[in-house]
N, CA and C atoms of all chains as a GROMACS GRO file, in nm:
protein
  567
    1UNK      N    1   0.083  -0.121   0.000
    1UNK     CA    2   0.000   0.000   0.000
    1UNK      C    3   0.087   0.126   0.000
    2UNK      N    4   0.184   0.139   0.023
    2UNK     CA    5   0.280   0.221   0.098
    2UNK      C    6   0.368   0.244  -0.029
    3UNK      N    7   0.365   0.204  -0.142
    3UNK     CA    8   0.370   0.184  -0.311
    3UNK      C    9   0.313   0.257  -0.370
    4UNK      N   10   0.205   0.260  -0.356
    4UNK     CA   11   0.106   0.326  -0.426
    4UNK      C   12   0.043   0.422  -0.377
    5UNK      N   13   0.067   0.466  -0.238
    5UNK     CA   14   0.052   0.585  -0.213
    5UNK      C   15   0.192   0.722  -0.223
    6UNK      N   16   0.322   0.615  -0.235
    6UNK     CA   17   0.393   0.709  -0.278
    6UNK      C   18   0.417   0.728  -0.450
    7UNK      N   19   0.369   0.660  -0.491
    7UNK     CA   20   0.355   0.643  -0.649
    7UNK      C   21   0.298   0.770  -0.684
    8UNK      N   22   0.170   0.759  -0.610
    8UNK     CA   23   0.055   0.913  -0.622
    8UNK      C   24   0.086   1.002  -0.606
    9UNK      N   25   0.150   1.040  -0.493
    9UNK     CA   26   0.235   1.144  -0.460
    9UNK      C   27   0.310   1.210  -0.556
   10UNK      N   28   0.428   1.112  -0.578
   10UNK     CA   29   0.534   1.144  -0.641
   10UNK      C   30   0.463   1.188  -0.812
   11UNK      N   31   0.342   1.110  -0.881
   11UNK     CA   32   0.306   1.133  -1.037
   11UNK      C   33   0.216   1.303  -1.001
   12UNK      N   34   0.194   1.341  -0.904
   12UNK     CA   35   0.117   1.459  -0.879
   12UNK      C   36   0.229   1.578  -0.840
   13UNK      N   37   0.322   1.562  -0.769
   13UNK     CA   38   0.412   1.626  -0.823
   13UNK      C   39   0.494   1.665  -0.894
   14UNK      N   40   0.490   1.533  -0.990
   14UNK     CA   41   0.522   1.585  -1.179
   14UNK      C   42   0.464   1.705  -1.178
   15UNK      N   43   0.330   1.614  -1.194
   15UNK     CA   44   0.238   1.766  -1.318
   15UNK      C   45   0.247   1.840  -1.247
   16UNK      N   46   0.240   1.909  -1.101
   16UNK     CA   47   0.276   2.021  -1.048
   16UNK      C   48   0.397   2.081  -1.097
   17UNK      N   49   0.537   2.046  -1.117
   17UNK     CA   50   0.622   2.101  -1.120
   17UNK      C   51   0.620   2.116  -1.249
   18UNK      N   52   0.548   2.017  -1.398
   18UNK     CA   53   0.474   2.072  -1.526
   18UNK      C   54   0.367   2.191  -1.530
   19UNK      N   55   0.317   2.226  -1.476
   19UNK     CA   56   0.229   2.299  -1.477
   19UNK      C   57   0.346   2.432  -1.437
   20UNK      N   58   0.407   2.442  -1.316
   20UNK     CA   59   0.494   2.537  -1.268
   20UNK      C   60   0.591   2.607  -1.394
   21UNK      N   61   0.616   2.502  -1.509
   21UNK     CA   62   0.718   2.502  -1.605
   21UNK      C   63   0.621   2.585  -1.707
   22UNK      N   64   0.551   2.536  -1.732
   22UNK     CA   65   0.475   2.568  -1.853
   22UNK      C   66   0.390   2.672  -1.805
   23UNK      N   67   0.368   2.738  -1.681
   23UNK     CA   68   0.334   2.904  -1.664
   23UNK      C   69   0.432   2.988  -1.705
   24UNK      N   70   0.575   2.926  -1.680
   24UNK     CA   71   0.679   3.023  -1.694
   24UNK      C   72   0.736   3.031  -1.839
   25UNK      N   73   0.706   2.901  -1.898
   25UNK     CA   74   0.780   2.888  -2.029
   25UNK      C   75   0.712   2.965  -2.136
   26UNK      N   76   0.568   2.922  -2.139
   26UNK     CA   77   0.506   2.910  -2.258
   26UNK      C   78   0.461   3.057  -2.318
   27UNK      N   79   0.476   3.070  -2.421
   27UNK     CA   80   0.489   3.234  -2.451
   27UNK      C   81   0.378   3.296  -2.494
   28UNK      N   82   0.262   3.245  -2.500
   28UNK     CA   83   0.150   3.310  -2.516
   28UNK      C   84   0.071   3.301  -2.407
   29UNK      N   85  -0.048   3.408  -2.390
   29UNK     CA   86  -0.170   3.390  -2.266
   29UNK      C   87  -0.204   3.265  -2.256
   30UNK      N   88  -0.266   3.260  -2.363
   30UNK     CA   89  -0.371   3.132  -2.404
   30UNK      C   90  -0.280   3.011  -2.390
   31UNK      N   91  -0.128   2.973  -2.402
   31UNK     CA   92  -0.116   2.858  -2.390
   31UNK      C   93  -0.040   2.849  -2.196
   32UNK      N   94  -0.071   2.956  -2.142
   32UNK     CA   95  -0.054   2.927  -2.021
   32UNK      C   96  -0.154   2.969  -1.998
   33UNK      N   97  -0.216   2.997  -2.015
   33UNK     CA   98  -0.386   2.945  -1.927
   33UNK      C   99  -0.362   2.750  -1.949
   34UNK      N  100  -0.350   2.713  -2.057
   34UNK     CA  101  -0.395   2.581  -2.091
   34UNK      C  102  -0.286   2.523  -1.992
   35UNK      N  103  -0.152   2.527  -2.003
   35UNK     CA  104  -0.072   2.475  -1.899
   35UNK      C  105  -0.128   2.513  -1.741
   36UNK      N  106  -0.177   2.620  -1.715
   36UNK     CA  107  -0.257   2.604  -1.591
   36UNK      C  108  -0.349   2.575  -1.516
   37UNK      N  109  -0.464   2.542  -1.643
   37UNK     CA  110  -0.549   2.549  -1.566
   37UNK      C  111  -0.594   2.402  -1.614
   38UNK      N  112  -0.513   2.333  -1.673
   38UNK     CA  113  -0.524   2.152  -1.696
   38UNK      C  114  -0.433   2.101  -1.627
   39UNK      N  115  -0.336   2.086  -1.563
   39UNK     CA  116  -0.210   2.066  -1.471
   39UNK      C  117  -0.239   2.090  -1.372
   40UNK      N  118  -0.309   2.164  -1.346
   40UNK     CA  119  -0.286   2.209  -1.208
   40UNK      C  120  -0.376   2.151  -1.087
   41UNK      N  121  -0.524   2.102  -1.178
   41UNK     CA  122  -0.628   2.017  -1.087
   41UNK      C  123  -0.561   1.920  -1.089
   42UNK      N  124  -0.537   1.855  -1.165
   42UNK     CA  125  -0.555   1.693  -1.179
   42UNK      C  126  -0.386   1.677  -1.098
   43UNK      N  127  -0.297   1.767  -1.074
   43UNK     CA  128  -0.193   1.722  -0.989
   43UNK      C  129  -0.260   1.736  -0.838
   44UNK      N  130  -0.367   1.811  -0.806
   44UNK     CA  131  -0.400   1.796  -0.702
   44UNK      C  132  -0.480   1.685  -0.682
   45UNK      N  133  -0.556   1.618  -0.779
   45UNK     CA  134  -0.644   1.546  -0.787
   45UNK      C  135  -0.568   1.398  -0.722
   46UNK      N  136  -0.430   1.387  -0.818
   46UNK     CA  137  -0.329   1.250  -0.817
   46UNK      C  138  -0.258   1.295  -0.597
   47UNK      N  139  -0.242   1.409  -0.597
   47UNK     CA  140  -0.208   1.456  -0.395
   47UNK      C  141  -0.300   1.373  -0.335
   48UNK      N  142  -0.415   1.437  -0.324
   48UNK     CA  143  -0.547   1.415  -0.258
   48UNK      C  144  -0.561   1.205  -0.271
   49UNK      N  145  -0.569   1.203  -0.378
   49UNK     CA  146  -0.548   1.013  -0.345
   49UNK      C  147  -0.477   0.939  -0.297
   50UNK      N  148  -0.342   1.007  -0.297
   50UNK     CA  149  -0.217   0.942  -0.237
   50UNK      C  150  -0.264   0.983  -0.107
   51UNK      N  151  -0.275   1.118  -0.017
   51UNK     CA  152  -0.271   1.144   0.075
   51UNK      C  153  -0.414   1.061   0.140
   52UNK      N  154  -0.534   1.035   0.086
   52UNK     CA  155  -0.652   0.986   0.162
   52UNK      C  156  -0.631   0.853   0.146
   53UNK      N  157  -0.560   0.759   0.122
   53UNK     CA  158  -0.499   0.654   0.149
   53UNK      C  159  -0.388   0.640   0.263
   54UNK      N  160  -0.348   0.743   0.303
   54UNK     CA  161  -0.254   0.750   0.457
   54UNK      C  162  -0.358   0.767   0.578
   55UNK      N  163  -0.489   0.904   0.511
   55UNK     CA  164  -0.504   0.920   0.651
   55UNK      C  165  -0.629   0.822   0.631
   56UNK      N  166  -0.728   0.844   0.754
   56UNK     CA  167  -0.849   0.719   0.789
   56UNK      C  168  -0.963   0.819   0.691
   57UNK      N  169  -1.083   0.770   0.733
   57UNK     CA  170  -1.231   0.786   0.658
   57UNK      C  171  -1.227   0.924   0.684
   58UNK      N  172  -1.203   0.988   0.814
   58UNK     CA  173  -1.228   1.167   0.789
   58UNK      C  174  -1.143   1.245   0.668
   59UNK      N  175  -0.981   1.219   0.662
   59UNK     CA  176  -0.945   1.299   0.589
   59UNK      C  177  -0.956   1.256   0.471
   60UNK      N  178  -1.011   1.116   0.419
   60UNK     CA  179  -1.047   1.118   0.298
   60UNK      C  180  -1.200   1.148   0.246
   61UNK      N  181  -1.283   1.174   0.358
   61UNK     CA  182  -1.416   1.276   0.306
   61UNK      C  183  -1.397   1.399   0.302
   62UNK      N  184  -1.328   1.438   0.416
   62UNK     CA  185  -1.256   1.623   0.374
   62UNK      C  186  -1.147   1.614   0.228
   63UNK      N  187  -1.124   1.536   0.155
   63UNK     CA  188  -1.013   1.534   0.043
   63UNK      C  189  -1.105   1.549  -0.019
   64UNK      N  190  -1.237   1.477   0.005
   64UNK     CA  191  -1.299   1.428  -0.144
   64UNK      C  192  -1.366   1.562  -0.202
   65UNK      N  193  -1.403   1.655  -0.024
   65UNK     CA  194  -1.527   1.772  -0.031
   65UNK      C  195  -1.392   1.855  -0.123
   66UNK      N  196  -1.318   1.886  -0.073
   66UNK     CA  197  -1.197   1.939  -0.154
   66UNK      C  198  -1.184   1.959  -0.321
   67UNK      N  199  -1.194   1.791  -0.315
   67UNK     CA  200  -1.158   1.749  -0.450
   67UNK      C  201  -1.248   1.844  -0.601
   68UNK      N  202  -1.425   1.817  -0.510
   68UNK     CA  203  -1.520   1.829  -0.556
   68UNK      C  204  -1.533   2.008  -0.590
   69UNK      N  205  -1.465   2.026  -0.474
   69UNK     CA  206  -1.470   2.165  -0.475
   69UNK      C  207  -1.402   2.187  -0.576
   70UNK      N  208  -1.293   2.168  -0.619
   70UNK     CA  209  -1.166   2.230  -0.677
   70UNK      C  210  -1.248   2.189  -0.860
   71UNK      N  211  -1.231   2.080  -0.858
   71UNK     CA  212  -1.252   2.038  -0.978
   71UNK      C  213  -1.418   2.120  -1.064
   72UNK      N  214  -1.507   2.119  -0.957
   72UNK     CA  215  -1.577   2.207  -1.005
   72UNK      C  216  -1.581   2.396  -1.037
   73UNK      N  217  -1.500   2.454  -0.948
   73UNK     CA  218  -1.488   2.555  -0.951
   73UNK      C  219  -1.395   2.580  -1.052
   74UNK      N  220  -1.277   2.522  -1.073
   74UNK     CA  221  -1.141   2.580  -1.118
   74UNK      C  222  -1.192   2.594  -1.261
   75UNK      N  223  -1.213   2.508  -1.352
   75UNK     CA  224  -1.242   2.532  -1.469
   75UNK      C  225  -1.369   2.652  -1.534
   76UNK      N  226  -1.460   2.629  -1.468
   76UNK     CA  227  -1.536   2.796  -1.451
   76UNK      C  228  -1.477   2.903  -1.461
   77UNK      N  229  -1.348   2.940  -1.330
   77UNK     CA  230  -1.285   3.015  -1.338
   77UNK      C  231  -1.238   3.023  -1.451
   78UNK      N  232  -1.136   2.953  -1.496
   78UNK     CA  233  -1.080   2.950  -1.605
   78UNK      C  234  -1.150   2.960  -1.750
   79UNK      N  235  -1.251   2.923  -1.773
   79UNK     CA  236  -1.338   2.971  -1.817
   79UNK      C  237  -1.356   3.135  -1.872
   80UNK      N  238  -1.391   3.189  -1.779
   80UNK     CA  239  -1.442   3.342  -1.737
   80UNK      C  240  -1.293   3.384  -1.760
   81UNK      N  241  -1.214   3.348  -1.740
   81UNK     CA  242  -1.060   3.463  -1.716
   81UNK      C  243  -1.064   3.436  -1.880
   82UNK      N  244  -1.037   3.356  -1.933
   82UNK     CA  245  -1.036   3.304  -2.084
   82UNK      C  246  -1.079   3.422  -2.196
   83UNK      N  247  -1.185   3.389  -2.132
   83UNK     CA  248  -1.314   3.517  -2.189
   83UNK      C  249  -1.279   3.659  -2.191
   84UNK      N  250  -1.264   3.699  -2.055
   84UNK     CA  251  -1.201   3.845  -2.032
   84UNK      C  252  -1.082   3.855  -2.104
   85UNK      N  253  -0.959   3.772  -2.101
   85UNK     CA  254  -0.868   3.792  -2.150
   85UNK      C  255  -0.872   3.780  -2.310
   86UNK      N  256  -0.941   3.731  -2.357
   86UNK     CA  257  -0.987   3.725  -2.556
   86UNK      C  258  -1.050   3.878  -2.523
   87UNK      N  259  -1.132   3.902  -2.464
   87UNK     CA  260  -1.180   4.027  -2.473
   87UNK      C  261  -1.079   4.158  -2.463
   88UNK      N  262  -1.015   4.144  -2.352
   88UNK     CA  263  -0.870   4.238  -2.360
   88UNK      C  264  -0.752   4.257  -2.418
   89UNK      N  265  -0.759   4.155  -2.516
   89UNK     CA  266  -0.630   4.143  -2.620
   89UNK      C  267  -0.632   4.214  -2.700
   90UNK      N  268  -0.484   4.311  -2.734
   90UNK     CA  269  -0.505   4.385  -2.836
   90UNK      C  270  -0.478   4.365  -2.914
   91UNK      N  271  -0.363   4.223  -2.922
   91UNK     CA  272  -0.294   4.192  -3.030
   91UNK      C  273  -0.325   4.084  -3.084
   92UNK      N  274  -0.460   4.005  -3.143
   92UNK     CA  275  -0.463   3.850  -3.147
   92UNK      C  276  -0.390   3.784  -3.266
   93UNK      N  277  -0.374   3.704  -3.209
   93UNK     CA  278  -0.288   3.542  -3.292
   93UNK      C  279  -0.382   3.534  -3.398
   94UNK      N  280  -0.525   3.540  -3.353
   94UNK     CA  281  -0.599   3.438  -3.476
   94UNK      C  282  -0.694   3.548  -3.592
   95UNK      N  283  -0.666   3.506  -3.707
   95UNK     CA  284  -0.708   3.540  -3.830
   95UNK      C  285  -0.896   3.558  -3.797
   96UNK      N  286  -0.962   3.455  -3.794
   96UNK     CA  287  -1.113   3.524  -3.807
   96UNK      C  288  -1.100   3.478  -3.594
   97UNK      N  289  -1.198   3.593  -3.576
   97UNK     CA  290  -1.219   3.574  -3.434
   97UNK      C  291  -1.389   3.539  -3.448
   98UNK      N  292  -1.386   3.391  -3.333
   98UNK     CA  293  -1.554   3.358  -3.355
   98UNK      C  294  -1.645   3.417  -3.238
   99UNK      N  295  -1.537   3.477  -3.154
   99UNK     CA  296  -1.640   3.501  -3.013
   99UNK      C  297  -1.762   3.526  -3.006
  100UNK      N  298  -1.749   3.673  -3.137
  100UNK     CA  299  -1.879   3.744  -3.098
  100UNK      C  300  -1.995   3.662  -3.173
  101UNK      N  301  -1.931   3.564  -3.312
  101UNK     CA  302  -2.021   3.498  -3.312
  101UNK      C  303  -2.101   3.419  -3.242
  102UNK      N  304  -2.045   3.313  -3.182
  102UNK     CA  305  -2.067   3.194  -3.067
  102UNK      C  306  -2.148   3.266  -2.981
  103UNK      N  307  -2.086   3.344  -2.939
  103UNK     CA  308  -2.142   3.457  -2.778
  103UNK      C  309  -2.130   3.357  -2.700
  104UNK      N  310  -1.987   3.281  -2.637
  104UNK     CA  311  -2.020   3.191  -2.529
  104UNK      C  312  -1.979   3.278  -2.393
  105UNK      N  313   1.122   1.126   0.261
  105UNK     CA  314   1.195   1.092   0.100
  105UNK      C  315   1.068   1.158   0.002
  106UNK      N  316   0.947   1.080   0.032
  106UNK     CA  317   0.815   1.123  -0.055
  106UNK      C  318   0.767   1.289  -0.036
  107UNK      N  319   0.798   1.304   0.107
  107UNK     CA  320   0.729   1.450   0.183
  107UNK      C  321   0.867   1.549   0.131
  108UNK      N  322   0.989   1.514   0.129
  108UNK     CA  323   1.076   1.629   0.074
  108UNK      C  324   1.064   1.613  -0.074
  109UNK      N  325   1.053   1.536  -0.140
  109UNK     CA  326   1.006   1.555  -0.279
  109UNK      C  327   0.915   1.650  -0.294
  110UNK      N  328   0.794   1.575  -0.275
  110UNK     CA  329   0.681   1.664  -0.306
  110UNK      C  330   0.701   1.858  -0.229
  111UNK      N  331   0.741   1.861  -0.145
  111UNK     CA  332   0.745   1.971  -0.079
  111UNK      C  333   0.844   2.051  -0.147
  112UNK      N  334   0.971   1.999  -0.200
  112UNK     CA  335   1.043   2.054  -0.309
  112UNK      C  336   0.970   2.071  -0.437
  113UNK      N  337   0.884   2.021  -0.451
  113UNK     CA  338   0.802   2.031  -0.619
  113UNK      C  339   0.716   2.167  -0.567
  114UNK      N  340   0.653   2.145  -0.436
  114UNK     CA  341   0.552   2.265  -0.453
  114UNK      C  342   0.619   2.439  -0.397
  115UNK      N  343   0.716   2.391  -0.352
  115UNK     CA  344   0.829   2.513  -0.366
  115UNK      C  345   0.882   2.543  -0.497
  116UNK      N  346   0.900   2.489  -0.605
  116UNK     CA  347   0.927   2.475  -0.733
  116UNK      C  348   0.824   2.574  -0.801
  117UNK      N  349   0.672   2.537  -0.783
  117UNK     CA  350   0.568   2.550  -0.847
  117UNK      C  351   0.547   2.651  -0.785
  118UNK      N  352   0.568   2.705  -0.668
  118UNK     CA  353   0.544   2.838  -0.617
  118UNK      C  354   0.639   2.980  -0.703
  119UNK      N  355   0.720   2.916  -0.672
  119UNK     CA  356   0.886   3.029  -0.744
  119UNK      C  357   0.839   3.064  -0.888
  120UNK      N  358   0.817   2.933  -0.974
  120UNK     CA  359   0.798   2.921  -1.075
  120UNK      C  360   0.624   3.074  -1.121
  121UNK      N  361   0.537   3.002  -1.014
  121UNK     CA  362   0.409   3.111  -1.032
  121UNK      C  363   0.485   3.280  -0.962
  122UNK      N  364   0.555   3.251  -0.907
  122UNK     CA  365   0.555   3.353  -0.868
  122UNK      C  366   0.686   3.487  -0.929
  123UNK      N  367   0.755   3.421  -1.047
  123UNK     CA  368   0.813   3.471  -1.121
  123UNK      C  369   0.696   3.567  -1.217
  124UNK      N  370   0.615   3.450  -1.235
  124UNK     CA  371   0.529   3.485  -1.353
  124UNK      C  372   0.485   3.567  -1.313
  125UNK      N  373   0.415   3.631  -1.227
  125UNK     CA  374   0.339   3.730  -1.086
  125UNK      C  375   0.439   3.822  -1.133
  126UNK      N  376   0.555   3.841  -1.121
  126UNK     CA  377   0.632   3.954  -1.163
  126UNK      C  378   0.640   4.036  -1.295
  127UNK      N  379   0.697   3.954  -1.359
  127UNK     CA  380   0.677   3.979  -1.530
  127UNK      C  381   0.548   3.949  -1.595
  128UNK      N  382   0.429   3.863  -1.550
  128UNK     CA  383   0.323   3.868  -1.669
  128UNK      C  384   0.276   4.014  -1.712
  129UNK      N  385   0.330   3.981  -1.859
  129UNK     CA  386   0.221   4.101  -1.946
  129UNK      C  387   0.088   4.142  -1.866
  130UNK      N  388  -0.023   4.037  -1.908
  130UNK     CA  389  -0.115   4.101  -1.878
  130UNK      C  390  -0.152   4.107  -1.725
  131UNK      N  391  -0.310   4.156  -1.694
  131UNK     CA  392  -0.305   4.140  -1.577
  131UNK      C  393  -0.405   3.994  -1.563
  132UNK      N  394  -0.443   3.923  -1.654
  132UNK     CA  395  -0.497   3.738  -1.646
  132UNK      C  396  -0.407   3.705  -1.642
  133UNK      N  397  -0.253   3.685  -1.712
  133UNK     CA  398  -0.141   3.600  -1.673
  133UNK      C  399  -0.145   3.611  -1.484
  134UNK      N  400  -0.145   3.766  -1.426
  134UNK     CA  401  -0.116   3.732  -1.300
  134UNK      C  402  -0.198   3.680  -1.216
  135UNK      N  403  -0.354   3.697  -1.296
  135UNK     CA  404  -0.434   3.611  -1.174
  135UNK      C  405  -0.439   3.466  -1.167
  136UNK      N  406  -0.399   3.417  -1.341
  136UNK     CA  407  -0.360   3.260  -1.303
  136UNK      C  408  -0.254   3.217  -1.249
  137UNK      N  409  -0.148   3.305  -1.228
  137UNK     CA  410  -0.034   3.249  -1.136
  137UNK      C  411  -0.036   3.259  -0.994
  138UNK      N  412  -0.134   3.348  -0.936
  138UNK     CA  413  -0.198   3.323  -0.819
  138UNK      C  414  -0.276   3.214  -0.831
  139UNK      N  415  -0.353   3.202  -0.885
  139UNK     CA  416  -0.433   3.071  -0.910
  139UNK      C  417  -0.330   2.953  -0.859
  140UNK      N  418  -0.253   2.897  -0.930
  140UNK     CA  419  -0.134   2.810  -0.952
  140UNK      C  420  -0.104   2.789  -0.803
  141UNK      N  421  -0.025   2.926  -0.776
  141UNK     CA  422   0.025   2.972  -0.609
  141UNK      C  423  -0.082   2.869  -0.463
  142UNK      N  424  -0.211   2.932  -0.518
  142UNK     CA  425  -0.279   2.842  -0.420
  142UNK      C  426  -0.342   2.703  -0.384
  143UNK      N  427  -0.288   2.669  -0.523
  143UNK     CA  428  -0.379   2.530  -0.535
  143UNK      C  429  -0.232   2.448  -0.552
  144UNK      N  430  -0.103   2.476  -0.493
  144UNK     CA  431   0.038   2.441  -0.490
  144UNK      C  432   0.013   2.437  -0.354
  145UNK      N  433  -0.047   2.579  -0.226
  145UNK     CA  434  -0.044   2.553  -0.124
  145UNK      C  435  -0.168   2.463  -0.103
  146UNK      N  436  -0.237   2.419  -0.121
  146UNK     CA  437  -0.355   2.294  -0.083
  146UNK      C  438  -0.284   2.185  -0.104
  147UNK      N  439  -0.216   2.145  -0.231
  147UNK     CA  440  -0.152   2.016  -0.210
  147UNK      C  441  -0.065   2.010  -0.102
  148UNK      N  442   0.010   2.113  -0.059
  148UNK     CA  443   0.118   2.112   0.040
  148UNK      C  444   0.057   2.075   0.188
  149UNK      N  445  -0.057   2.184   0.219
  149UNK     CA  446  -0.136   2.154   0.327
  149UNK      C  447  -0.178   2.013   0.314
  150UNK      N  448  -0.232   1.919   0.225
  150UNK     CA  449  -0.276   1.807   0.202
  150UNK      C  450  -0.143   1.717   0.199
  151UNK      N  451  -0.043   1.699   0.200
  151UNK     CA  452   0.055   1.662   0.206
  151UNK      C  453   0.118   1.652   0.371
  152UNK      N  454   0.081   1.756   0.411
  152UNK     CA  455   0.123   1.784   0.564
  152UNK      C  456   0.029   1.714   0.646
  153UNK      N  457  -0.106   1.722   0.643
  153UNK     CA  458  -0.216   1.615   0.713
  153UNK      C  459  -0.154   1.499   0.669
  154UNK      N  460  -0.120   1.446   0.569
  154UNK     CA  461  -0.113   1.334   0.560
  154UNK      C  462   0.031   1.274   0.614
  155UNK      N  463   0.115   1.346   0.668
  155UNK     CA  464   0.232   1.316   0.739
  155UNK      C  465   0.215   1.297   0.862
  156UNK      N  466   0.109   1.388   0.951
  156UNK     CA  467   0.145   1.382   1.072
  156UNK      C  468   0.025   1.303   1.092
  157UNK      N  469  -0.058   1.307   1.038
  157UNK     CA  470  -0.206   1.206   1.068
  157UNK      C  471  -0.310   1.308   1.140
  158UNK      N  472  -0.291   1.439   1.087
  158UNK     CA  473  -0.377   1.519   1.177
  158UNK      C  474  -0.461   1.590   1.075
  159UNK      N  475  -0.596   1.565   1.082
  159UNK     CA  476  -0.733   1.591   0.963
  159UNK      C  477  -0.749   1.723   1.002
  160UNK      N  478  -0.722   1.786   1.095
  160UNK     CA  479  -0.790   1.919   1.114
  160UNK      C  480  -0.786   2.059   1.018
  161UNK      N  481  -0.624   2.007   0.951
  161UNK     CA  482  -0.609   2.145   0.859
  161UNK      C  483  -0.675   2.114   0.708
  162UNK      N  484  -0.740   2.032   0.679
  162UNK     CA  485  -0.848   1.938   0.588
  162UNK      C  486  -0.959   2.035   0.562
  163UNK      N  487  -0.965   2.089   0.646
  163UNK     CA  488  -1.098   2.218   0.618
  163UNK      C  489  -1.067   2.301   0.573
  164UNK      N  490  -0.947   2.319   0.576
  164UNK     CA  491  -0.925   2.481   0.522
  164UNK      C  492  -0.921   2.453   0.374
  165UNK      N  493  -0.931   2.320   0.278
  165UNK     CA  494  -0.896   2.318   0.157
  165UNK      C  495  -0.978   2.396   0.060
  166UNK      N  496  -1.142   2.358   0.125
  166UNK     CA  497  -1.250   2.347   0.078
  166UNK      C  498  -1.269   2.512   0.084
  167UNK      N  499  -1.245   2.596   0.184
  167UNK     CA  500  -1.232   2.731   0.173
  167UNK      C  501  -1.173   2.782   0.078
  168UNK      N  502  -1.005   2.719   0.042
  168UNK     CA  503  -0.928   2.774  -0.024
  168UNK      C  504  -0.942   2.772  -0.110
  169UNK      N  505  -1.032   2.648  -0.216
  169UNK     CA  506  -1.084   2.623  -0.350
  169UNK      C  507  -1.214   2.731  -0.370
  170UNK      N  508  -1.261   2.776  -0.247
  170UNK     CA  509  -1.386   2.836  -0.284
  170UNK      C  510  -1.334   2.963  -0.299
  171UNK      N  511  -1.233   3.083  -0.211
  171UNK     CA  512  -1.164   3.185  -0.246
  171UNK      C  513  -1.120   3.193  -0.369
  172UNK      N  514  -1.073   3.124  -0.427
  172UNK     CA  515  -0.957   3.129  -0.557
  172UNK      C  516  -1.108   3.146  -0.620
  173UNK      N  517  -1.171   3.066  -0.658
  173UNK     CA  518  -1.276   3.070  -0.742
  173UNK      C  519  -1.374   3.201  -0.723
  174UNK      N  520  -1.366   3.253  -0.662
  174UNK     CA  521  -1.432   3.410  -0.619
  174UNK      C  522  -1.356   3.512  -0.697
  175UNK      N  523  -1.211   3.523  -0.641
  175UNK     CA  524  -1.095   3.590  -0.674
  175UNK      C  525  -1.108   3.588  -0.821
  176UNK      N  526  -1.135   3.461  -0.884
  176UNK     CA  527  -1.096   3.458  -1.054
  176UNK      C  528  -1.193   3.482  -1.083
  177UNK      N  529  -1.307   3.511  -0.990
  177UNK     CA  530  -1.451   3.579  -1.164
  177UNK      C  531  -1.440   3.696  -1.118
  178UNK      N  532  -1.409   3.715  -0.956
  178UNK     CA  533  -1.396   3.930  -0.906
  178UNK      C  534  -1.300   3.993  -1.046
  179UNK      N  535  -1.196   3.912  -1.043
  179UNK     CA  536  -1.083   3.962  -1.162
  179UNK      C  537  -1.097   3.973  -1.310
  180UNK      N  538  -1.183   3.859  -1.357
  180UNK     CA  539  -1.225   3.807  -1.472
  180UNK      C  540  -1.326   3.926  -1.489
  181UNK      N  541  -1.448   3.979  -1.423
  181UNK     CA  542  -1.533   4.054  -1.438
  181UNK      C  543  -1.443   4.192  -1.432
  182UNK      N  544  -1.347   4.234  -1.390
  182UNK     CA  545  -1.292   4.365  -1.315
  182UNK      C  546  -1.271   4.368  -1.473
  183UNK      N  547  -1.142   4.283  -1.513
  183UNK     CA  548  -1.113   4.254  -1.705
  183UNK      C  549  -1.188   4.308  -1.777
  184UNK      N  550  -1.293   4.269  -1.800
  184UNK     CA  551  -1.375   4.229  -1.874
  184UNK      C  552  -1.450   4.390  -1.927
  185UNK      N  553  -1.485   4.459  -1.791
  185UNK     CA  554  -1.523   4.604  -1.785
  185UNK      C  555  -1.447   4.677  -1.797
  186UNK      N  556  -1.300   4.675  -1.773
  186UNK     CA  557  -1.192   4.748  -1.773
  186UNK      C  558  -1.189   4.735  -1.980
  187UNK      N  559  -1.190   4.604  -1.998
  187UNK     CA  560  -1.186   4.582  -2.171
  187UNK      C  561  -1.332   4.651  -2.298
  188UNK      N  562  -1.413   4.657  -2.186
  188UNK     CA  563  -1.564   4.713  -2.272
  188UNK      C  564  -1.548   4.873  -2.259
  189UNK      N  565  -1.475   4.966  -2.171
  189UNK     CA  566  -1.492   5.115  -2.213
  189UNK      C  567  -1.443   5.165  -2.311
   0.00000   0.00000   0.00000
């Protein structure tokens, strides 16, 4: 057991320290939003399993309320910042822009 | 061995967001590197319960996911109006 909870650990602090890389590296908004805001749950997601396998039934229902939390909120966010930030760009990358079509 | 790893990764991932916090162009680069910043300290806090065997700091996660997510539409909306005048 003691395998596979450091297994978890250790594959969730990859993508953490991927996600950390690819805020700093990547040279456009838009592709660090994408390095952040896809990296960055799911390394917490791979924490939270390793760690509620150490502790007993409480801290893995407080991981899970966590989990639930995170995973639902974060992408929303990200979402909305997405949006604002296509909206505040002065300089865009892309040839036809569909926003105002779509209106999402 | 596992707890200084990981605790070195989320010191990593902090430096790393928090470079970006300095230099991002815009002002969405800096709210996702706060973003980053805090959901680096939840794994850490979640990392630390799970060392000493003590559930109590377990609550604060569920706060901290719900702040960030406030923070990023207060900012996202602040954007957004700041981009429509």
């Amino acid at each position: 057991m003691i395998i596979v909870e450091a297994s978890l650990i250790v594959v969730g602090s990859i993508l953490s320290i991927l996600a950390g890389v690819g805020l700093l590296r990547l040279d456009t908004t838009y592709a660090r939003f994408h390095a952040a805001g896809k990296a960055s749950p799911i390394a917490f997601l791979f924490i939270a399993f390793g760690v509620s396998l150490q502790t007993g039934t409480k801290g893995a229902a407080l991981l899970f309320l966590a989990v639930v939390a995170l995973i639902i909120t974060l992408p929303l966010g990200m979402h909305l910042l997405f949006r604002a930030a296509h909206k505040a760009n002065e300089h865009n990358y892309l040839e036809t822009d569909e926003l105002p079509r779509d209106n999402l | 061995m596992i707890t200084m790893f990981a605790i070195i990764a989320f010191a990593f991932t902090s430096i790393c967001s928090a470079l970006r916090l300095w230099k991002g162009p815009t002002l969405a680069d800096r709210v996702v590197a706060l973003d980053v910043a805090l959901i680096s300290l939840m794994s850490a806090i979640a990392i630390y319960a799970g060392e000493s065997g003590d559930t109590t700091y377990l609550n604060l996660l569920v706060v901290i996911a719900v702040i960030g997510f406030v923070a990023t539409v207060a900012a996202s909306r602040y954007i957004e109006n700041e981009a429509g005048k």
